[in-house]
C-alpha positions as CSV (number, residue, x, y, z in Angstrom):
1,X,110.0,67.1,101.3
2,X,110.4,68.1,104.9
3,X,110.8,71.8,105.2
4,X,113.6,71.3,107.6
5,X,115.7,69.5,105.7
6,X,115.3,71.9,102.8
7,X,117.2,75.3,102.0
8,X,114.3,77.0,100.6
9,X,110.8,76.9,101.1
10,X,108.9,76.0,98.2
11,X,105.1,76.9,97.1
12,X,103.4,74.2,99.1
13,X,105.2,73.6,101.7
14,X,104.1,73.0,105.3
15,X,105.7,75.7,107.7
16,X,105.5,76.0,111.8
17,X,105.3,80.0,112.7
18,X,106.2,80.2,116.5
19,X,105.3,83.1,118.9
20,X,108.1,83.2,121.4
21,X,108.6,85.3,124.3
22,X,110.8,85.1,127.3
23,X,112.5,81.8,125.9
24,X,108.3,79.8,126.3
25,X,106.5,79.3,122.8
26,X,103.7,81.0,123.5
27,X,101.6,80.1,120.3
28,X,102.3,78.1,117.1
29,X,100.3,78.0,113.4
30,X,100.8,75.8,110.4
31,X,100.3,77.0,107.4
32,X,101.4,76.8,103.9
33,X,104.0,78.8,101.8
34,X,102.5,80.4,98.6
35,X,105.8,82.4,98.0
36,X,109.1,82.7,99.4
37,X,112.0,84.8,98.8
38,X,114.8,87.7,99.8
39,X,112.0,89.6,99.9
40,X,109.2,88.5,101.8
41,X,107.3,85.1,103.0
42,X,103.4,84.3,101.3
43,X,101.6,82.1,103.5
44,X,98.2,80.5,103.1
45,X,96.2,79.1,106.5
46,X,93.4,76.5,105.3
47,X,90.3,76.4,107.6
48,X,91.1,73.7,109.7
49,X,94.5,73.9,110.0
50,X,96.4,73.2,113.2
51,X,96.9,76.1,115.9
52,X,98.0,75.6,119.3
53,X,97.0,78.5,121.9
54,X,97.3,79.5,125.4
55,X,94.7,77.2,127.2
56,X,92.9,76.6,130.8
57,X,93.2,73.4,132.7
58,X,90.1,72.5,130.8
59,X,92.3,72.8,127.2
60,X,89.5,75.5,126.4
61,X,91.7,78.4,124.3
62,X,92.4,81.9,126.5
63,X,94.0,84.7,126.1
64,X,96.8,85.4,128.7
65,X,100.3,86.7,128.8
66,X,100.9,83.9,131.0
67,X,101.4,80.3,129.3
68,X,100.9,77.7,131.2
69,X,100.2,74.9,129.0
70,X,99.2,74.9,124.9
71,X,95.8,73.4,123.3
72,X,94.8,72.6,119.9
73,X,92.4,74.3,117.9
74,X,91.7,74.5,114.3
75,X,91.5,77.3,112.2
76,X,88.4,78.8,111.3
77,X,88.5,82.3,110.3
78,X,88.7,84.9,107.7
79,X,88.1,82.5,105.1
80,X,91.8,80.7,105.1
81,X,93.4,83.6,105.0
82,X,96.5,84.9,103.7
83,X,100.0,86.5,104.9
84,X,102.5,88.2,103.5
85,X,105.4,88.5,105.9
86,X,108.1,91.4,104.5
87,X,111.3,89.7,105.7
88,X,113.5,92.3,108.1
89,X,110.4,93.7,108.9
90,X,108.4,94.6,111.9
91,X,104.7,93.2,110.6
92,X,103.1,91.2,108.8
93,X,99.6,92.1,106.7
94,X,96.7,89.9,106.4
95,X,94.2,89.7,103.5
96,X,91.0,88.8,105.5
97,X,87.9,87.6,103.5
98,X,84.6,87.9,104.2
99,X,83.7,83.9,104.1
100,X,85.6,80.8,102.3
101,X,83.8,80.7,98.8
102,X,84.5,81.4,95.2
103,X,82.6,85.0,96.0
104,X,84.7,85.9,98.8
105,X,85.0,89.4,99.6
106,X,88.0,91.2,101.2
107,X,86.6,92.1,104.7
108,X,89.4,93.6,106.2
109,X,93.3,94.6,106.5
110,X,94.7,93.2,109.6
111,X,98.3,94.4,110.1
112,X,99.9,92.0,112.7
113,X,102.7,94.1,114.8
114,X,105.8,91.6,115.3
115,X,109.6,91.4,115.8
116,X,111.6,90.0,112.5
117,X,111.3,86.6,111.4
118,X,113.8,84.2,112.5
119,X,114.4,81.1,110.7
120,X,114.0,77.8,112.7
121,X,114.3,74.2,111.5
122,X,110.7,74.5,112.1
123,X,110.1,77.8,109.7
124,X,110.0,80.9,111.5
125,X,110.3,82.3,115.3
126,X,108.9,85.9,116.2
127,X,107.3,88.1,119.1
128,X,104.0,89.1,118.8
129,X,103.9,92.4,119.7
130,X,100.0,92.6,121.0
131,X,99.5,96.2,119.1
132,X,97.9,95.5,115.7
133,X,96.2,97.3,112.7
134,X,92.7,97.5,111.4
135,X,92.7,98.6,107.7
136,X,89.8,98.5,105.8
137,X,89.1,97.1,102.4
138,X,89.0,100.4,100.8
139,X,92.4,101.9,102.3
140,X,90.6,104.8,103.4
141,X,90.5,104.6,107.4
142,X,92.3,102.3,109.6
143,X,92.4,101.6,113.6
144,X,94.8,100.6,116.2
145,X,93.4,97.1,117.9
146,X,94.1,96.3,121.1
147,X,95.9,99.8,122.1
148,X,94.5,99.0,126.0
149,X,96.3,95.6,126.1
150,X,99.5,97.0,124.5
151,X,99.6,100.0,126.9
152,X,99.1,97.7,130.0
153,X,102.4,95.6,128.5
154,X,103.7,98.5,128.3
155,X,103.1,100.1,131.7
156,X,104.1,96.5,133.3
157,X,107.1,96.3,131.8
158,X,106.5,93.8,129.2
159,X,107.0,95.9,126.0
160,X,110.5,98.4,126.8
161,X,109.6,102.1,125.7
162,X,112.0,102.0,123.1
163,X,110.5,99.1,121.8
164,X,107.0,100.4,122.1
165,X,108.2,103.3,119.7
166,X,109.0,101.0,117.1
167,X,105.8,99.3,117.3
168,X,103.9,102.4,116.8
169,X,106.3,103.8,114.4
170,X,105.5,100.6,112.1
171,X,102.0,100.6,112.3
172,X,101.9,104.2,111.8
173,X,104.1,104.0,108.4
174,X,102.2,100.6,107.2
175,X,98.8,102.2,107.8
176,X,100.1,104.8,105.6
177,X,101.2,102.4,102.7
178,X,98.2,101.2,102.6
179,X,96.5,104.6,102.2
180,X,98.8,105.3,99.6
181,X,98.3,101.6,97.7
182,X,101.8,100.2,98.4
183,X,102.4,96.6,98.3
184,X,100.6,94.1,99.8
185,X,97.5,96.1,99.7
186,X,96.7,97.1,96.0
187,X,97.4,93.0,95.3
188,X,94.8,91.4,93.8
189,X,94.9,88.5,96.5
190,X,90.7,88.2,96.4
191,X,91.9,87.0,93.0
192,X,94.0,84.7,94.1
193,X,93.6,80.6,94.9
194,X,95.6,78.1,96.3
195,X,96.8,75.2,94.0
196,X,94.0,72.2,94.9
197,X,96.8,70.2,95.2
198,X,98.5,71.4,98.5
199,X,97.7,69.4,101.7
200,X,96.6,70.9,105.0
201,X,99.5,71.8,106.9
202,X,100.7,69.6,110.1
203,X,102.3,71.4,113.6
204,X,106.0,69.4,112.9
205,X,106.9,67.0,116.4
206,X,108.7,69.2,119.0
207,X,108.0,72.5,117.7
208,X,106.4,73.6,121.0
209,X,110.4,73.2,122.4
210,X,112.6,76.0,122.2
């Protein structure tokens, strides 16, 4: 069943999350829905799924705030990670494991610093926010990532002081649920698997239009 032509999401599901700024997509990742609700949004990214990225004239992937044209890559990462995404919320937190097999290991935390999710005939619209969190697997400790980039956004303009409050506000108060074993993070996703029977996810026709 197409996801846009459906009112919910169901476990399964192939979904488009878009990174939008400034009215250009600026990034977009398939992946699959593990749960969906009021609450929050589970999703699952197989290795090899579909992700389209800033890229050069030579479609090799970069990183830039300016987007001048989108290549395809495949995901291969973290082991197929997965996201919970708290909906109304400022972040989303990433279970990270160490490699793809049945004795994965939870390598790291990694809190993803974003506006809201928006829903989209596609799945869901947001703003990366460039700040992000490092926790690691034990709670104990955690780290700002990429604090030079953010403040350079920030400095240019790019990220509104206001805005940049609320950023650091968020990571700030998730780092500290984690310490304190909140939700996701006391989870046992290294427990969990996906059903065998859910498909790699696809990048739906047109999603790179606004």
């Amino acid at each position: 069943m197409p996801v846009e032509d459906a009112e919910r999401f169901v476990p399964g599901d192939s979904v488009a999350l878009r990174d939008v700024r400034g009215g250009v997509v600026r990034a977009v990742s398939a992946a699959v829905v593990v749960e969906y609700s009021q609450e929050r949004l589970v999703t699952w990214i197989p290795l090899g799924s579909p992700l389209l990225l800033p890229g050069d004239a030579n479609g090799q992937p970069v990183k830039t705030e300016r987007v001048d044209r989108l290549t395809e890559v495949s995901w291969n990462s973290w082991g197929g990670p997965v996201f919970v995404w708290p909906q109304g919320d400022w972040h989303s937190v990433r279970a990270s494991w160490s490699d793809a097999g049945a004795d994965r290991s939870l390598d790291h935390w990694y809190v993803n610093l974003h506006t809201p999710l928006r829903r989209t005939s596609f799945g869901f619209d947001l703003e990366d926010l460039i700040l992000d969190v490092i926790v690691t697997p034990d709670r104990r400790s955690w780290s700002w990532k990429d604090e030079a980039e953010f403040d350079a956004a920030c400095a240019d303009g790019i990220i509104e002081p206001d805005l940049a409050k609320v950023v650091r506000d968020t990571g700030t108060r998730v780092a500290a649920d984690a310490q304190r074993g909140a939700e996701p993070f006391t989870e046992p996703w290294e427990m969990w698997r996906p059903d065998p029977s859910w498909q790699l996810p696809s990048l739906p026709p047109g999603c790179t239009t606004l």
